[in-house]
C-alpha positions as CSV (number, residue, x, y, z in Angstrom):
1,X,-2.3,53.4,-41.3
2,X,-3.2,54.8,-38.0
3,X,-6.9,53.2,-37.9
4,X,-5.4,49.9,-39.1
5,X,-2.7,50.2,-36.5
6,X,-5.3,51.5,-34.0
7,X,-7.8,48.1,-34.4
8,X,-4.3,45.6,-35.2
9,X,-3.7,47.1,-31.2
10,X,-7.4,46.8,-29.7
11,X,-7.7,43.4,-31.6
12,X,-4.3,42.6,-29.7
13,X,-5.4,43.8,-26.3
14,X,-8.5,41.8,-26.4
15,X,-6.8,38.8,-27.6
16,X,-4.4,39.8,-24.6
17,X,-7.5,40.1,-22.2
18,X,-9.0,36.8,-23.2
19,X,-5.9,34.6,-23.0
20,X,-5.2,36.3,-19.2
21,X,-8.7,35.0,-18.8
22,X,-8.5,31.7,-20.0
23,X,-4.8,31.5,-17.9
24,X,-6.9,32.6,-14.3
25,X,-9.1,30.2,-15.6
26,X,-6.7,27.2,-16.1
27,X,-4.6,27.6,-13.0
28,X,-7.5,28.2,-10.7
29,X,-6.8,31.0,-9.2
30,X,-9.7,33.1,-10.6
31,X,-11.3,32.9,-7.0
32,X,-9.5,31.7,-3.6
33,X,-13.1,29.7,-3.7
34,X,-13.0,28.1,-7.2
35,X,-10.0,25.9,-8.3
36,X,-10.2,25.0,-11.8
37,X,-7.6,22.8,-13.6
38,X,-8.3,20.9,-16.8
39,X,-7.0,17.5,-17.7
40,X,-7.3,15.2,-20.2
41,X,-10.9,14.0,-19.8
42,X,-11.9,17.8,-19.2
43,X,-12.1,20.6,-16.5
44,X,-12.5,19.9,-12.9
45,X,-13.4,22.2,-9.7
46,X,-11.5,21.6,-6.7
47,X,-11.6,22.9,-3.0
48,X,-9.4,25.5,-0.9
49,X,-8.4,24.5,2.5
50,X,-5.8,25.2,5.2
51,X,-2.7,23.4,6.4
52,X,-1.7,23.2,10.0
53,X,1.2,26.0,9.8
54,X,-1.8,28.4,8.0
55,X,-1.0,28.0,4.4
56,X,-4.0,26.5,2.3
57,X,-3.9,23.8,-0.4
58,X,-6.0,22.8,-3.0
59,X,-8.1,19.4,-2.9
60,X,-9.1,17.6,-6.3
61,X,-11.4,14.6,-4.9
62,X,-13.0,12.1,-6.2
63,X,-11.3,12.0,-10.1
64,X,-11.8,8.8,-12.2
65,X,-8.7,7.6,-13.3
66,X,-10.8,4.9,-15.1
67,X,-14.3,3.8,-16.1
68,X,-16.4,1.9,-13.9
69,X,-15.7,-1.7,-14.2
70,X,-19.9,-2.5,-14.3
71,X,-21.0,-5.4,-15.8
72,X,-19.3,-7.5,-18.5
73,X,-16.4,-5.2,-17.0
74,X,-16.5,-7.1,-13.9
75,X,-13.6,-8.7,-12.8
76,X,-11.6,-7.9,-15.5
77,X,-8.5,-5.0,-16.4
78,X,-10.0,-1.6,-16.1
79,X,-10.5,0.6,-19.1
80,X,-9.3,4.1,-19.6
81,X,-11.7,7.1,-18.0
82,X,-13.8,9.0,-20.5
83,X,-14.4,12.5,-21.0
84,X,-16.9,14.5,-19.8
85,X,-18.5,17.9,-20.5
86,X,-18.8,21.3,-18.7
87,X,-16.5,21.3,-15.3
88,X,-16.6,18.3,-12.8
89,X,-17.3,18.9,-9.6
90,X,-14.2,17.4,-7.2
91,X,-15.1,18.5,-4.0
92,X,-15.9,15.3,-2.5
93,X,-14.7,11.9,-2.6
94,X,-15.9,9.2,-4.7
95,X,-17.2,6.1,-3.5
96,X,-14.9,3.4,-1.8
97,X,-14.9,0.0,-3.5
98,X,-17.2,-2.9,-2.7
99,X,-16.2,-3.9,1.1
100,X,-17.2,-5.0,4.2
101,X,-15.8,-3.5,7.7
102,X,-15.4,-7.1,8.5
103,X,-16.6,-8.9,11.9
104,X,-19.5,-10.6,13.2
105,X,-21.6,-8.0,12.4
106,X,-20.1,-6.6,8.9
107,X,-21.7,-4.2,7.1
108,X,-21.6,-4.2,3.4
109,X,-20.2,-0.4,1.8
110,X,-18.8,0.7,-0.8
111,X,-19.6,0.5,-5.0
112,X,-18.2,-1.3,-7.8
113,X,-17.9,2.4,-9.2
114,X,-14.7,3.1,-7.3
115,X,-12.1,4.0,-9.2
116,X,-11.3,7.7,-8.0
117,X,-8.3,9.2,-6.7
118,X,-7.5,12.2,-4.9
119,X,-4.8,15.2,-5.6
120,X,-3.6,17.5,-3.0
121,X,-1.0,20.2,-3.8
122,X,-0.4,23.5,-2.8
123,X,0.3,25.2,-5.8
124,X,-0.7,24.5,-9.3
125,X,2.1,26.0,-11.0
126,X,5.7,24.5,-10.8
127,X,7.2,20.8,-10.4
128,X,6.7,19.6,-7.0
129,X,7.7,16.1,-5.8
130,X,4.5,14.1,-6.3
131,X,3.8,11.2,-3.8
132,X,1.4,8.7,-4.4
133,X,0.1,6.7,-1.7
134,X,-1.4,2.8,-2.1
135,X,-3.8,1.9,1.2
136,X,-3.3,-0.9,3.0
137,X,-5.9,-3.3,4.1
138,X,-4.9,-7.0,3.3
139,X,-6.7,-6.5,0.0
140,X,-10.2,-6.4,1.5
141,X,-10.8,-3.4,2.4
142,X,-9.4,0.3,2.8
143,X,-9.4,3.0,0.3
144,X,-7.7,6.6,-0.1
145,X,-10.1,8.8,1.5
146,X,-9.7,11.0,4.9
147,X,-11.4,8.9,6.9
148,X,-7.7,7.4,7.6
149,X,-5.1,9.0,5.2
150,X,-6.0,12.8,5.5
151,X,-3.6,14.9,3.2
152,X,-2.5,17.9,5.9
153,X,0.8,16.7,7.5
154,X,2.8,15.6,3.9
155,X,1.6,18.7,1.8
156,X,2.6,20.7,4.6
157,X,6.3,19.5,3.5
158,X,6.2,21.0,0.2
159,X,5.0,17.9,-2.0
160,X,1.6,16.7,-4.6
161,X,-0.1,13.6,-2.4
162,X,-2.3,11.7,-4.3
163,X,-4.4,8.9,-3.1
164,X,-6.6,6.4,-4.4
165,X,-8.9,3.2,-4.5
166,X,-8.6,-0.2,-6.1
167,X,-11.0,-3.0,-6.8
168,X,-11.0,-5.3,-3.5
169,X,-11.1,-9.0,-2.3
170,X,-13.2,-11.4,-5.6
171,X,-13.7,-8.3,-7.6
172,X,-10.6,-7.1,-7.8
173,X,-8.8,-10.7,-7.8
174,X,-10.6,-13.3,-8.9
175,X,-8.4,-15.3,-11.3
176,X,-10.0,-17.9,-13.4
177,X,-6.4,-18.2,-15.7
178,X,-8.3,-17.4,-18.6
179,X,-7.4,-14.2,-20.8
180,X,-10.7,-12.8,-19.8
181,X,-10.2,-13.2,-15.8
182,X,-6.2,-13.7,-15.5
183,X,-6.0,-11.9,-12.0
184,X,-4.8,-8.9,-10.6
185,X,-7.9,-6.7,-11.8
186,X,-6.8,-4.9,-8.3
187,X,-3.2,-4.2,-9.1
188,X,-4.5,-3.0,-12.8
189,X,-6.4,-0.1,-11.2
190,X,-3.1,0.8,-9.2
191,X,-1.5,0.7,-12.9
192,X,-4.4,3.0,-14.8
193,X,-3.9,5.2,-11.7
194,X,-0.3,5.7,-12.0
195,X,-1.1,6.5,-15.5
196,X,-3.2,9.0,-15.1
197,X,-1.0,10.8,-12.7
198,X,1.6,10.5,-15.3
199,X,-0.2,12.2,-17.9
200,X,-2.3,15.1,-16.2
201,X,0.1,15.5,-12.5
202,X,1.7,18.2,-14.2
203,X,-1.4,20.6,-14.1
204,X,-1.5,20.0,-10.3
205,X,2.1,21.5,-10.4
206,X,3.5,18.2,-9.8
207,X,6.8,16.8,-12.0
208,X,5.9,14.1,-13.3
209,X,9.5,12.7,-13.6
210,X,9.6,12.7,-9.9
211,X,7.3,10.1,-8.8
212,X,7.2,8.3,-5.5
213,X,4.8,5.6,-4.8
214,X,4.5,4.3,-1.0
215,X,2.6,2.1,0.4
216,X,1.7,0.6,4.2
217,X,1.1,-3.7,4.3
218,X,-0.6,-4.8,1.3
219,X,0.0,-1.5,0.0
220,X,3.6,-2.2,0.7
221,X,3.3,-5.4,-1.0
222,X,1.8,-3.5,-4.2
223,X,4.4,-1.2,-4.4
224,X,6.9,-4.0,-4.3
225,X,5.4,-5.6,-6.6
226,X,5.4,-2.4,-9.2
227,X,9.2,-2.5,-9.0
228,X,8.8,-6.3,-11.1
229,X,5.9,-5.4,-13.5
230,X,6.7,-4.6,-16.7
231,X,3.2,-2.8,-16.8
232,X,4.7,0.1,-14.8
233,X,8.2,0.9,-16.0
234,X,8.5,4.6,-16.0
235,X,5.3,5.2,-14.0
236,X,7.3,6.6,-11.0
237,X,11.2,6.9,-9.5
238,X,11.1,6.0,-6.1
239,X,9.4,3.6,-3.4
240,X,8.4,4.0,-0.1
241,X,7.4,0.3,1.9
242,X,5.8,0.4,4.8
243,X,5.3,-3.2,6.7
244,X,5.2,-5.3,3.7
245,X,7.1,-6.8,0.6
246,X,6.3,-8.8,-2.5
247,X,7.5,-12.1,-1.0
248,X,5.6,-12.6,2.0
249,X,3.6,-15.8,1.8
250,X,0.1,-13.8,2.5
251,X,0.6,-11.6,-0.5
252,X,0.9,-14.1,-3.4
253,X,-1.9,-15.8,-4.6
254,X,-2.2,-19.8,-4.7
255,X,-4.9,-22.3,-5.8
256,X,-6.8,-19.1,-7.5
257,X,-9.0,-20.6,-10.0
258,X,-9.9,-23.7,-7.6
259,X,-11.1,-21.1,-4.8
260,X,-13.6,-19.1,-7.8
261,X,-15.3,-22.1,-7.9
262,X,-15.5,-22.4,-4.1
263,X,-16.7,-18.7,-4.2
264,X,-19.7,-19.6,-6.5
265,X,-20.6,-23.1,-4.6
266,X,-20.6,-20.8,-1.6
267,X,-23.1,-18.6,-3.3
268,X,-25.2,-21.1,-4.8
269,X,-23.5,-22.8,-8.2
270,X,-22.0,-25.3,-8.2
271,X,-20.5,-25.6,-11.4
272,X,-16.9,-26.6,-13.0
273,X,-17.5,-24.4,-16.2
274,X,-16.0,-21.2,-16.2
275,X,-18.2,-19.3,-18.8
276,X,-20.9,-20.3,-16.6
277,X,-19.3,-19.9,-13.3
278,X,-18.5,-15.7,-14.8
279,X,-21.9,-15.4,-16.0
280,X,-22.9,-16.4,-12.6
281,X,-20.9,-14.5,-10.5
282,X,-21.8,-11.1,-13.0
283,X,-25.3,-12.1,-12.2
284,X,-25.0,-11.0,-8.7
285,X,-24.8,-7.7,-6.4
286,X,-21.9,-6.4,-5.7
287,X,-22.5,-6.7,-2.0
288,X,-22.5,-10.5,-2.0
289,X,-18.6,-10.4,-3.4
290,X,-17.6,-8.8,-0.5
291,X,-16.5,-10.8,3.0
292,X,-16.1,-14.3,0.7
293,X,-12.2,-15.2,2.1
294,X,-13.5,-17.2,4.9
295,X,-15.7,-19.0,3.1
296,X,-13.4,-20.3,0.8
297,X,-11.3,-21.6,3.3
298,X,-9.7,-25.7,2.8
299,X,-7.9,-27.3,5.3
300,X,-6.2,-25.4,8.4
301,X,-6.0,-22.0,6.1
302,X,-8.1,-20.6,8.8
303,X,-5.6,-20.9,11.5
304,X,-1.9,-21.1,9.0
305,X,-1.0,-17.4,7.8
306,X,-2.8,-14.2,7.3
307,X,-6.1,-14.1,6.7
308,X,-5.9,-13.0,2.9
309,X,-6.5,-15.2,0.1
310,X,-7.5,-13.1,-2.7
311,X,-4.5,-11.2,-3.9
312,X,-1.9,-10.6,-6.5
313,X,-1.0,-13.4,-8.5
314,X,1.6,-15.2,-11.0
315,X,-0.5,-14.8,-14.1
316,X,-1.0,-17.9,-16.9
317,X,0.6,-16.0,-20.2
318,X,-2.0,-15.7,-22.9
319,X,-1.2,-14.0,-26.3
320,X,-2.4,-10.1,-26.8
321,X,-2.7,-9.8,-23.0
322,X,-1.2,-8.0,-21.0
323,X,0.3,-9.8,-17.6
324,X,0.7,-7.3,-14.4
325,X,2.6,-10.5,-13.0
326,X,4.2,-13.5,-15.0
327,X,7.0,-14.6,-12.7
328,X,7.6,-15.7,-9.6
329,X,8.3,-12.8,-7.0
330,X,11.2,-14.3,-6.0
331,X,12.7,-15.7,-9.1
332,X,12.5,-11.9,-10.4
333,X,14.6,-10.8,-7.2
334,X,17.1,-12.9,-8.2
335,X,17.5,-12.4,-11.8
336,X,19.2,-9.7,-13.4
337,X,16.7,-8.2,-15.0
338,X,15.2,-6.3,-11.7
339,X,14.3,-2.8,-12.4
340,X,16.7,-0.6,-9.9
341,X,15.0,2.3,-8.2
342,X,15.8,4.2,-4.6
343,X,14.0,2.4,-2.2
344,X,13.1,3.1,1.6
345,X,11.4,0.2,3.3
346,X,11.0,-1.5,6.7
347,X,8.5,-2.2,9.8
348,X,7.2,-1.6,13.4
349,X,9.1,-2.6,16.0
350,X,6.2,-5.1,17.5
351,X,3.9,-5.4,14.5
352,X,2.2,-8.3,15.9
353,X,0.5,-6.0,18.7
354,X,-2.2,-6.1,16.0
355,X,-2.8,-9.7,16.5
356,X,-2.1,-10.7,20.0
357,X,-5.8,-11.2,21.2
358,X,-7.0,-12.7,18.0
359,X,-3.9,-15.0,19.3
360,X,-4.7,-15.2,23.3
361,X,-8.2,-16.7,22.5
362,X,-6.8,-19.7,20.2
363,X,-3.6,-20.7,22.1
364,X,-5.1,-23.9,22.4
365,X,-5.1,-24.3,19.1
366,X,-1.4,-23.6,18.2
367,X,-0.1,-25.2,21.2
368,X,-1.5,-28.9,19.8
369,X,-0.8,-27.8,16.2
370,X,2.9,-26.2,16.4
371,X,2.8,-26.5,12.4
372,X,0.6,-23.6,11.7
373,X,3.3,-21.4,12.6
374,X,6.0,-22.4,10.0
375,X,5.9,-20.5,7.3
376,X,3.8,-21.6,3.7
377,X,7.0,-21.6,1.4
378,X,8.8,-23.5,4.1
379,X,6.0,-26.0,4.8
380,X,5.9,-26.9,1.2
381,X,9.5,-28.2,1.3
382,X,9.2,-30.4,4.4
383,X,7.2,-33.7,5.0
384,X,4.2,-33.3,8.0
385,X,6.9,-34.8,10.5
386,X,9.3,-32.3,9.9
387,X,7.0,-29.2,10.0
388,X,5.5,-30.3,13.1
389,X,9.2,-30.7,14.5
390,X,10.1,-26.7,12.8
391,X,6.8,-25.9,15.2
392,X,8.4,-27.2,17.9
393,X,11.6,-25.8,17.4
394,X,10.1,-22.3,16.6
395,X,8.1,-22.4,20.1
396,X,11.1,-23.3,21.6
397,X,13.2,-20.5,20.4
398,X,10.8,-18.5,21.7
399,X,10.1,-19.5,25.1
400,X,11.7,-23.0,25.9
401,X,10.6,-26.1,26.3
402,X,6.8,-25.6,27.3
403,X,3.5,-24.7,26.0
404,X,2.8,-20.8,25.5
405,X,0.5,-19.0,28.2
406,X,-1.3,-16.1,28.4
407,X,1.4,-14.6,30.7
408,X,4.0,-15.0,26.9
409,X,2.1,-12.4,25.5
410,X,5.4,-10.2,24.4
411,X,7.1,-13.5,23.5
412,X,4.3,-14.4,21.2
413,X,3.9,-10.7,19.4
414,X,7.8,-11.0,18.7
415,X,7.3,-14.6,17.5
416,X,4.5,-13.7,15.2
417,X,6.3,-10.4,14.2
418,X,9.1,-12.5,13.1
419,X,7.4,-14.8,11.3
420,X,5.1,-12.3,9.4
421,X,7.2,-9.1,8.6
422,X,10.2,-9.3,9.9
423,X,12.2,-11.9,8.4
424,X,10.9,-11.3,4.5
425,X,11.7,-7.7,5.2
426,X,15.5,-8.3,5.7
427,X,15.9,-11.3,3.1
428,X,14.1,-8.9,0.6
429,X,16.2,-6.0,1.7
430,X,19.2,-8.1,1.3
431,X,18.3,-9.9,-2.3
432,X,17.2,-6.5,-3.5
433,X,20.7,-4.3,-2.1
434,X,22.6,-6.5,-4.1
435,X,21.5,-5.2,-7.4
436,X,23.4,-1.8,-6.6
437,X,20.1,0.2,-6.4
438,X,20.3,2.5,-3.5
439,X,18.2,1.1,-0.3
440,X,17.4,2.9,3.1
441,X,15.9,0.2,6.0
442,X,14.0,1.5,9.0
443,X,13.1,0.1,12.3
444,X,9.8,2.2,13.8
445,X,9.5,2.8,16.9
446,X,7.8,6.0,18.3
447,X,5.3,5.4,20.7
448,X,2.8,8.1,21.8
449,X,-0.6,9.0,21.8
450,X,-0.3,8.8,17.9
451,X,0.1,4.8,18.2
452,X,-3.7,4.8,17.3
453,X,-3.4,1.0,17.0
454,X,-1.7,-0.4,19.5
455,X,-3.5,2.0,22.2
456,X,-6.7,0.4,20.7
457,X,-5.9,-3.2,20.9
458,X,-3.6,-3.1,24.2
459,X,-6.7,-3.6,26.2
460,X,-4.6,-3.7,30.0
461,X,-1.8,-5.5,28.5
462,X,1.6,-3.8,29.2
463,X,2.9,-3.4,25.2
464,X,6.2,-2.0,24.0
465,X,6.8,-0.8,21.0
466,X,5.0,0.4,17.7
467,X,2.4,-1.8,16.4
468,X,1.2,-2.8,12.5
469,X,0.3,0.7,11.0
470,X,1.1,2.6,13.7
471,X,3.5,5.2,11.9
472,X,0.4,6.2,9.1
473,X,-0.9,8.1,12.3
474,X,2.5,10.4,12.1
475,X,2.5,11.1,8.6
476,X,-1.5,11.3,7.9
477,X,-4.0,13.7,9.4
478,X,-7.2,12.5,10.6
479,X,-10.1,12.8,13.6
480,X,-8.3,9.5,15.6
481,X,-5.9,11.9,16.2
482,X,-7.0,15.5,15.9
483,X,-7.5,16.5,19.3
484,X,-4.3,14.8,20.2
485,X,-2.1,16.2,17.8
486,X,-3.6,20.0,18.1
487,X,-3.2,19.8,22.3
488,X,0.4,18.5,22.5
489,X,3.4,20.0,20.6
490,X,5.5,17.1,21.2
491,X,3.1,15.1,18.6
492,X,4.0,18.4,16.0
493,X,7.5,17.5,16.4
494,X,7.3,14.1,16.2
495,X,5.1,14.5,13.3
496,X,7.4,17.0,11.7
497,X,10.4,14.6,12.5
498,X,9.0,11.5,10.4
499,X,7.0,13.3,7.4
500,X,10.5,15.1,6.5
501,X,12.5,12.0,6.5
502,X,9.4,10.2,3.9
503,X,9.2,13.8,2.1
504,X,13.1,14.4,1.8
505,X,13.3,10.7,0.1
506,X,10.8,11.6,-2.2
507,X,12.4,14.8,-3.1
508,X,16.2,13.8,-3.5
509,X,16.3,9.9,-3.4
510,X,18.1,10.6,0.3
511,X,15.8,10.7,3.4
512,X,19.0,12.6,5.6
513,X,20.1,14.9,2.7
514,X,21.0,17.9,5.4
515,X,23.4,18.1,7.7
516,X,21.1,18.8,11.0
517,X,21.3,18.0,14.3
518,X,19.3,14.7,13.6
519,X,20.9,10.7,12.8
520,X,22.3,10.4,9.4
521,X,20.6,7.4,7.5
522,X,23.0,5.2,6.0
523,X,22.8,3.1,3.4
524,X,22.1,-0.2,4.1
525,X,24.5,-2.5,2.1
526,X,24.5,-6.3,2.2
527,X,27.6,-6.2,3.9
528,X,26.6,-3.4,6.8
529,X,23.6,-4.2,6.8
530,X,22.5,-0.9,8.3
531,X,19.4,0.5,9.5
532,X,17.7,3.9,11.0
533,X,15.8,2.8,14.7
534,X,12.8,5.9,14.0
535,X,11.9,7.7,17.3
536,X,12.1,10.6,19.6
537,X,15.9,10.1,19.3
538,X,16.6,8.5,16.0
539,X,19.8,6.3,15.9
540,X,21.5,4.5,12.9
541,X,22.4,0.5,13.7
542,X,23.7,-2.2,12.1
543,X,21.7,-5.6,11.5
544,X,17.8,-5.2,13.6
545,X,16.7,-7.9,15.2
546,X,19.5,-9.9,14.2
547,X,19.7,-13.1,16.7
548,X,15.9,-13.7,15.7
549,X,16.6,-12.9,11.9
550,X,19.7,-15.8,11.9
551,X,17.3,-18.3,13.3
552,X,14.9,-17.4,11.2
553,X,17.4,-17.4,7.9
554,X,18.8,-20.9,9.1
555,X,14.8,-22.5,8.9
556,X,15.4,-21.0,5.6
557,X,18.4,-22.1,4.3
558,X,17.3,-25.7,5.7
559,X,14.7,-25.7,3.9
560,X,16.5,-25.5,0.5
561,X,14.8,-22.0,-0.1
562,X,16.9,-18.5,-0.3
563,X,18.4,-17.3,2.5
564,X,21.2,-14.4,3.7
565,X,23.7,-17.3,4.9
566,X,23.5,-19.0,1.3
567,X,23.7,-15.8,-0.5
């Protein structure tokens, strides 16, 4: 009895020993030095570093969510990632998709093996708020490393960030309305992400029932537009969007399949087949799919809108496939069967800082064509005598009866502000708050040495206000604003100030949830129409920019098309 006893008790402490083991193992904590958690593909070895306030982190970099989309892949949904053997290393990041920085003298960078994202958490063990973060870039170019979107100031407010890339520009949107190519390859890879973090978050010590997604300008627009998919209902809980919604007229795609054909005529095929125009365009690099949008220009497109013309689309059904997109933006606003989720959206307070050079060097141009300033979906309701008469009446409303100068430079960035966030930010807000889901709206404008982009493009000009992606430099850490941030403490508070009110949202639905000495942030209702003005001195208001918004909403409503007034 005793010796069986004895060896039942060593047998146990072993087996106690080795499962201890395994446990230091799995929860990465066998060295400070050597992170180790293991997901569904296999193991993977992350990276220790420290946060501003001293505490450190872990960093998971460079994980494929899915395979590499190589190529008969190309251009088409992404498949899921496979396993591999031994531990991964994921100390670095992966590569950034296919891209160029754009310019006269672009450089081509990137690879078509991009699919990676990143997971940054300070503990393993638990169920922190996860937050998941979709780049911006007008669909040609970004992606979720630190170069830009550093992970120190959010984690530092007790959350899981994860970031992440996406196919870009013709290979991630190239739509030929076939089953094969039906679009929105791009907004796939956002999907397979988001189901990836789903499955494995919770071995980062994230929850995975408490999900945020959040997004700045096109990455705005995709989060938006993961609200109507059906691909991603219960992927996440909450939405953050930053400068951009699913209704702008730069964000949904038109004319797709005639402008793959322009994109392999550009390139050297001129075909009107669209086996062969595919087995053409897999025939090339991936370096000469990059930096096509100009080139497939008709008409004025180079001077009416943004410059993005491969992007999500309103996919052509097809049996056994899976659409990301099958409605109208718009028409699924309006119907019934919207999912409801907490969202916290809004924009800069001068956006259009961003463009106001590009704009000074082509006044010219708009001044003898007034029309490339109304809006697509209104121009496409009107005859050419009518939208040339809306130009007018735009310029006008802006700055009277004369031609625009160099000397309107503030008029113009308000204009253009208007005309490209503004105004689809409040109809969307106001469609979308009548479906009873809970909706916070924000005005930002902080301005500091933080403003990374309006400092850059001021260039002598005297510039209020907070320009297009201005606020990603107070809630992400990176070297544009290192030495900045460490020398002043103002920029720490400021800093502190915005990440809580993102983090608090993602944690309770409610970006105000305490009572402290700071605004409360109401709810904005269609009725109140409230808002939070986001600065030094944060202030709650009723209806921004609202003179501008009702002239705005009355173009609109003229134009037969949805509108506050007529709803």
């Amino acid at each position: 009895m005793y010796t069986y006893c004895h060896l039942r008790m060593n047998a146990f402490n072993l087996l106690v020993l080795i499962c201890v083991g395994l446990f230091y193992l799995e929860c990465s904590v066998c060295t400070r030095n050597d992170p180790v958690v293991t997901v569904k593909q296999g193991k993977l070895q992350g990276a220790i570093d420290t946060l501003y306030d001293g505490s450190t982190y872990y960093g998971f970099k460079g994980i494929p969510y899915a395979q590499a989309p190589l190529g008969q892949l190309r251009f088409r949904a992404p498949l899921p990632p496979q396993s591999w053997k031994g531990i991964r290393q994921a100390t670095e990041y992966g590569s950034i998709c296919a891209q160029n920085e754009g310019g006269p003298n672009s450089v081509f960078q990137g690879s078509e093996d991009c699919l990676f994202l990143n997971v940054f958490t300070k503990s393993l063990h638990g169920r922190t708020p996860v937050m998941v973060f979709i780049h911006g870039g007008s669909y040609l170019s970004g992606s979720g490393n630190d170069d830009l979107y550093g992970p120190k100031f959010l984690v530092q407010q007790d959350v899981v960030l994860v970031t992440l890339n996406y196919r870009l520009e013709v290979l991630g949107f190239l739509n030929v309305d076939t089953p094969e190519v039906p679009g929105n390859a791009g907004m796939k890879d956002q999907v397979a992400a988001l189901k990836w973090i789903k499955e494995n978050i919770a071995k980062f010590g994230g929850d995975p029932d408490n999900i945020t997604i959040f997004g700045e300008s096109s990455g705005a627009c995709s989060v938006i537009h993961h609200i109507l998919s059906p691909m991603t209902r219960g992927l996440f809980h909450k939405v953050i969007a930053q400068s951009g919604t699913c209704i702008h007229d730069w964000v949904v795609g038109e004319d797709s399949k005639s402008r793959a054909f322009r994109v392999a005529k550009y390139l050297g095929r001129d075909t009107k087949n669209t086996t062969e125009l595919l087995e053409f365009l897999r025939s090339l690099p991936a370096a000469n799919l990059t930096n096509l949008t100009s080139a497939t220009y008709i008409d004025d497109e180079k001077y009416i809108g943004l410059p993005t013309r491969f992007v999500p689309v309103v996919e052509k059904k097809f049996d056994n496939v899976e659409a990301f997109l099958s409605e109208n933006p718009l028409n699924i606003l309006q119907s019934k069967t919207i999912r409801k989720v907490p969202l916290m959206l809004g924009y800069n307070s001068a956006e259009a800082i961003i463009m106001i050079q590009d704009r000074l060097g082509k006044l010219d141009i708009y001044n003898n064509n007034p029309s490339y300033d109304v809006p697509r979906a209104i121009a496409e309701k009107l005859t050419q005598e009518e939208i040339n008469d809306m130009g007018k009446r735009i310029r006008k409303f802006y700055i009277g009866d004369r031609l625009y100068t160099k000397n309107d430079y503030k008029e113009i960035i308000t204009m253009l502000s208007d005309v490209y966030f503004v105004y689809d930010t409040h109809i969307f807000t106001y469609l979308y708050s009548k479906h009873n889901s809970p909706v916070y709206m924000y005005r930002f404008s902080f301005e500091s040495d933080l403003n990374v982009f309006k400092n850059f493009t001021s260039m002598g000009l005297d510039l209020k206000g907070a320009c297009h992606a201005d606020e990603l430099f107070y809630m992400f850490s990176n070297n544009f604003t290192k030495d900045a941030y460490e020398s002043q403490e103002k920029l720490k508070t400021y800093v502190s100030k915005v990440t809580e009110l993102w983090t608090d949202f993602a944690k309770t639905s409610n970006p105000t949830p305490k009572n402290s000495s700071g605004a409360k942030w109401p709810v904005y209702t269609t009725k109140n129409k409230k808002y939070l003005d986001i600065n030094v001195q944060s202030t709650a208001g009723s209806f921004a920019e609202k003179r501008n918004v009702e002239f705005w909403d009355s173009l609109y409503c003229e134009a037969g098309l949805p509108c506050i007034r007529n709803n």
